[in-house]
KEVO-857479 format. One line per field, with one value per residue (C-alpha): residue number from 0; x, y, z. Coordinates in nm, 4 decimals. Layout:
REM residues N
pos: [NUM / ...]
east: [X / ...]
north: [Y / ...]
up: [Z / ...]
REM end
This chain:
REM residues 183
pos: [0 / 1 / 2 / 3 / 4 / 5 / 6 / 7 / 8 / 9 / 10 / 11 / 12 / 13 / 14 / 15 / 16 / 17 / 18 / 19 / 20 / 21 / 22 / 23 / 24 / 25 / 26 / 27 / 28 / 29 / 30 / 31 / 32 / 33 / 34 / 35 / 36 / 37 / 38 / 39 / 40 / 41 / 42 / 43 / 44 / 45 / 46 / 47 / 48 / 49 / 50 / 51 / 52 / 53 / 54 / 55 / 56 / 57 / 58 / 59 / 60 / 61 / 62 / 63 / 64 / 65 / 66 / 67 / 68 / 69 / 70 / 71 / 72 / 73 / 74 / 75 / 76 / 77 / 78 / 79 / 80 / 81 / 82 / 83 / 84 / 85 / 86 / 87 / 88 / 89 / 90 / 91 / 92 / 93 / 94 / 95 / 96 / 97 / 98 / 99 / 100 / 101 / 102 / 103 / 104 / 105 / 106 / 107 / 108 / 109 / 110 / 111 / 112 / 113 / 114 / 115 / 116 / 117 / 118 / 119 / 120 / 121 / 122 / 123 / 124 / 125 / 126 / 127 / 128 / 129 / 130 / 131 / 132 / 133 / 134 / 135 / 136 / 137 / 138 / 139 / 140 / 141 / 142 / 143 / 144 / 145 / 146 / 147 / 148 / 149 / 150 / 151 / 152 / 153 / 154 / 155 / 156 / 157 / 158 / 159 / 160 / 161 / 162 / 163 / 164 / 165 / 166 / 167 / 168 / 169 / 170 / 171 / 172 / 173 / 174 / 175 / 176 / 177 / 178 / 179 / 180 / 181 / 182]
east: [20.1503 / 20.3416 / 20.7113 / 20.8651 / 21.2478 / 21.4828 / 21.7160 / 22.0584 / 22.3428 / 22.6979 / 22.6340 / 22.4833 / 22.1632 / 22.0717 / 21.8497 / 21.5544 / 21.5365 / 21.8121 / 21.8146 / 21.6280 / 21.4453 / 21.4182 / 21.1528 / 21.1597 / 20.8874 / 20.5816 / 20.4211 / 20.0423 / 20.0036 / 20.2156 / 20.2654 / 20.5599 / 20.4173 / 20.1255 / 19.9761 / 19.7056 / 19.3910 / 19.4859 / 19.4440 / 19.5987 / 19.7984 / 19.6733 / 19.9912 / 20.0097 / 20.4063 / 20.4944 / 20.5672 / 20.3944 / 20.1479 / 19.8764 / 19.5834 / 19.2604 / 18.9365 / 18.9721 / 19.1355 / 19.5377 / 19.6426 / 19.9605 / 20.0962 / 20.2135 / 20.5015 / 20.3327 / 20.1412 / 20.1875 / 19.7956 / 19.6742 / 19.5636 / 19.3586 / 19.5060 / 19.2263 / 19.1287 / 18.9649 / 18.8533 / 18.4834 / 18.5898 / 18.3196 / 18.4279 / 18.2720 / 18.3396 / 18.4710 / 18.6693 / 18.9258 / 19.1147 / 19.3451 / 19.1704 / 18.9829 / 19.0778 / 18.8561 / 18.9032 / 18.7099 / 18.6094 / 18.6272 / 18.3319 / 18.2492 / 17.9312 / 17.6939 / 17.7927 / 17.7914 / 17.9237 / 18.1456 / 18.0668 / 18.4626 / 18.5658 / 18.3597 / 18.2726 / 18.1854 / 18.2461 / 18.0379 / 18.1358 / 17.8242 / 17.8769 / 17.5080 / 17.1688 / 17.0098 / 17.3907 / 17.2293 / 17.4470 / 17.3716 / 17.4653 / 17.4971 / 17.4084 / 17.6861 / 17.7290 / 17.5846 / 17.7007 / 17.8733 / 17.8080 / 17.8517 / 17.8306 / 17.8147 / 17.8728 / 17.8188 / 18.1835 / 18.1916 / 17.9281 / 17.8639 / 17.4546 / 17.3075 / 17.3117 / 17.0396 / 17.0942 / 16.9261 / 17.0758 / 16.9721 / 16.8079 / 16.6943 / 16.3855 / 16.2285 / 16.3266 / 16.3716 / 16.6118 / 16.8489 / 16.8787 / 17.1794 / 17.1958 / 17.4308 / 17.8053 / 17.8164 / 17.4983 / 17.5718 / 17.3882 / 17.5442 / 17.4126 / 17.3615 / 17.3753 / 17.1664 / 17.0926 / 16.7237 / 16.6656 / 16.9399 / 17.0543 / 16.9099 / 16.9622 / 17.1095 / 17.2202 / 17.2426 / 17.3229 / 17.0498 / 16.9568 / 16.6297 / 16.5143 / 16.2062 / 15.9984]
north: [-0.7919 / -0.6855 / -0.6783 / -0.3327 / -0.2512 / -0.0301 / 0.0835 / 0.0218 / 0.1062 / 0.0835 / -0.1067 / 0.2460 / 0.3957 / 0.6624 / 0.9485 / 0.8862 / 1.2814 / 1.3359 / 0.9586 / 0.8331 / 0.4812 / 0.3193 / 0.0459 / -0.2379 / -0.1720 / -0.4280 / -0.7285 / -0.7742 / -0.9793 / -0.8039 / -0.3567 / -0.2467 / -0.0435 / -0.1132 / 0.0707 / -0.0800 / 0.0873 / 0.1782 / 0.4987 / 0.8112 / 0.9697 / 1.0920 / 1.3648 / 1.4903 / 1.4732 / 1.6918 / 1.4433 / 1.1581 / 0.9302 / 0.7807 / 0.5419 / 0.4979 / 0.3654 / 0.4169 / 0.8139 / 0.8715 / 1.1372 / 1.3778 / 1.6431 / 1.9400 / 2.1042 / 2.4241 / 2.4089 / 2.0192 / 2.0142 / 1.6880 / 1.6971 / 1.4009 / 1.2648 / 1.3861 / 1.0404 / 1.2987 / 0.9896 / 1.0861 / 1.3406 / 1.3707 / 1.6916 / 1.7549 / 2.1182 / 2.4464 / 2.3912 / 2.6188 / 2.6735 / 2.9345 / 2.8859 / 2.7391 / 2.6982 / 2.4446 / 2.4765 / 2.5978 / 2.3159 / 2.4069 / 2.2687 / 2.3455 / 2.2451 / 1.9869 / 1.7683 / 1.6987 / 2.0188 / 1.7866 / 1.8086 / 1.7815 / 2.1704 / 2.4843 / 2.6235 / 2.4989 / 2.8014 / 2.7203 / 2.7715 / 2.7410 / 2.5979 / 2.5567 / 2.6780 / 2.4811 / 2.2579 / 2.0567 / 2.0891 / 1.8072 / 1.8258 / 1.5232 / 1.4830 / 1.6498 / 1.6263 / 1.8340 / 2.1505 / 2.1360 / 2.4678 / 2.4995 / 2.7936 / 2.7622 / 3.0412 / 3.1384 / 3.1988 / 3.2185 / 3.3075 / 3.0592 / 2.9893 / 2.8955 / 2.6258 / 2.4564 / 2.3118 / 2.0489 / 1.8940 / 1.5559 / 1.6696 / 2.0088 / 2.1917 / 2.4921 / 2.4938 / 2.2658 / 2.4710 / 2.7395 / 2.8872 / 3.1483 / 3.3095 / 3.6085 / 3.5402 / 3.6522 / 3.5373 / 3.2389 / 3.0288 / 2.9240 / 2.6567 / 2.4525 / 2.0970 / 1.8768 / 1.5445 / 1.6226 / 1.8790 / 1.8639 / 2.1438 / 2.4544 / 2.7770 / 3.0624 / 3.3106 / 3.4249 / 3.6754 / 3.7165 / 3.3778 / 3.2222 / 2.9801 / 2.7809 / 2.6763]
up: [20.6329 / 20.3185 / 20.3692 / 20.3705 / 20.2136 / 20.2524 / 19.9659 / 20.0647 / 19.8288 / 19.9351 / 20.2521 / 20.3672 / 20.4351 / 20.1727 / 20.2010 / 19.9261 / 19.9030 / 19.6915 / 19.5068 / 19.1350 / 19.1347 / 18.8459 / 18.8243 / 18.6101 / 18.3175 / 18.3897 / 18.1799 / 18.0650 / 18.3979 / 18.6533 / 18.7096 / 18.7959 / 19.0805 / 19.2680 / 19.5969 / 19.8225 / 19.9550 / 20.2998 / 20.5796 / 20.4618 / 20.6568 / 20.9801 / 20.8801 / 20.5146 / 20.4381 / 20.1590 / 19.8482 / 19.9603 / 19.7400 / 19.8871 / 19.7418 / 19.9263 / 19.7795 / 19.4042 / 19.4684 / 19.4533 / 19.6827 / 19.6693 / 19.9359 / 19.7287 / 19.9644 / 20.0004 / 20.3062 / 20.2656 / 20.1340 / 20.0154 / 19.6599 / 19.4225 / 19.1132 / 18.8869 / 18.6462 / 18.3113 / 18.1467 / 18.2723 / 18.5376 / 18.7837 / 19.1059 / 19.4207 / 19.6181 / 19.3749 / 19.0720 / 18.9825 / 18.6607 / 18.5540 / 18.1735 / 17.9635 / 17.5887 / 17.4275 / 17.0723 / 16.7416 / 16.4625 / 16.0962 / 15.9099 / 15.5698 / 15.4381 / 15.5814 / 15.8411 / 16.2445 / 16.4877 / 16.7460 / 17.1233 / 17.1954 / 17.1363 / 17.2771 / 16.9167 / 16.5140 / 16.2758 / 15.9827 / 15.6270 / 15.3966 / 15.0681 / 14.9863 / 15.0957 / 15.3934 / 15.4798 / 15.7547 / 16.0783 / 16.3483 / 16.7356 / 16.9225 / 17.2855 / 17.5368 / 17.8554 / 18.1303 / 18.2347 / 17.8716 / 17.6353 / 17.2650 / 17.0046 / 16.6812 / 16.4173 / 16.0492 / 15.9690 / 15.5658 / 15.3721 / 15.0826 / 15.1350 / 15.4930 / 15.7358 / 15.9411 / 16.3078 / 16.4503 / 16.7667 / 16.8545 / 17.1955 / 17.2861 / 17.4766 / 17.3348 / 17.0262 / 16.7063 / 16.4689 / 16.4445 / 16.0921 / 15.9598 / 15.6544 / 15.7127 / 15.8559 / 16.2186 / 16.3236 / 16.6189 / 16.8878 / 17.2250 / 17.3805 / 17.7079 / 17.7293 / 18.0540 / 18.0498 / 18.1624 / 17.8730 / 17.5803 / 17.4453 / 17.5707 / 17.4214 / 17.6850 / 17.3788 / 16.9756 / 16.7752 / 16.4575 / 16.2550 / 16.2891 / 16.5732 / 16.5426 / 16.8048]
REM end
């Protein structure tokens, strides 16, 4: 059974409410803080930190609700997700190149006729639009994946394609405005 300590300063016990810790930083062999995979509490006290099975727990003091550390490395959620917004970001490309699957839109800007414009695979659930933002010549799409459809031509700033990614189907087209798509 691990051994358990109390902090003791001035030969008196001291209420860890209103104190700081300050742990030593940690090596390449050893962390400076380190919780084992045990039962959470049968209770949920408001500030506590819990670890159980790969999933870090807190208790926010409203309600003293348990809440999970969310790891957004590859986030994966179960039940409703909730989220006061989503901003995710415009890319600037001008001229040929690859529309990026890390921000929620490309605005084009065509500096020849045909630019080629690729789209890598996503991830599911993920959605994309890309736009014809200034007008130099057109731009072709051709994501690596998709169903129904093989490429989505503009020629006239304004026109746009949004897009769904799965991992059954690719890209999947769920709206545009004008441009050409080709079967």
């Amino acid at each position: 059974m691990p051994t358990r300590y109390k902090i003791i300063t001035d030969g008196q016990d001291q209420s860890m409410t209103a104190k700081t810790i300050t742990l030593k930083a940690g090596s390449t062999t050893v962390a400076p803080l380190k919780f084992l995979s045990g039962a959470l509490l049968t209770s949920p006290l408001a500030g506590a930190i819990e670890f159980l099975t790969d999933a870090f727990y807190g208790t926010i003091t409203t309600g003293a609700a348990r809440r999970t550390f969310a790891f957004l490395e590859s986030p994966t959620f179960t039940g409703t997700v909730t989220s006061p917004a989503f901003i995710g970001g415009v890319q600037n490309l001008s001229g040929a190149g690859a529309a990026n699957v890390t921000q929620l839109a490309t605005a084009i800007t065509t500096t020849g006729v045909g630019d080629a414009i690729t789209l890598a695979n996503g991830v599911s659930g993920q959605t994309k639009t890309i736009f014809h933002d200034v007008d130099g010549g057109s731009f072709v799409l051709t994501p690596t994946t998709k169903t129904g459809w093989t490429t989505f031509t503009s020629t006239v700033v304004g026109e746009s394609i949004t897009l769904l990614y799965t991992t059954t189907r690719g890209w999947i087209i769920t709206g545009s405005y004008l441009g050409v798509i080709a079967p």
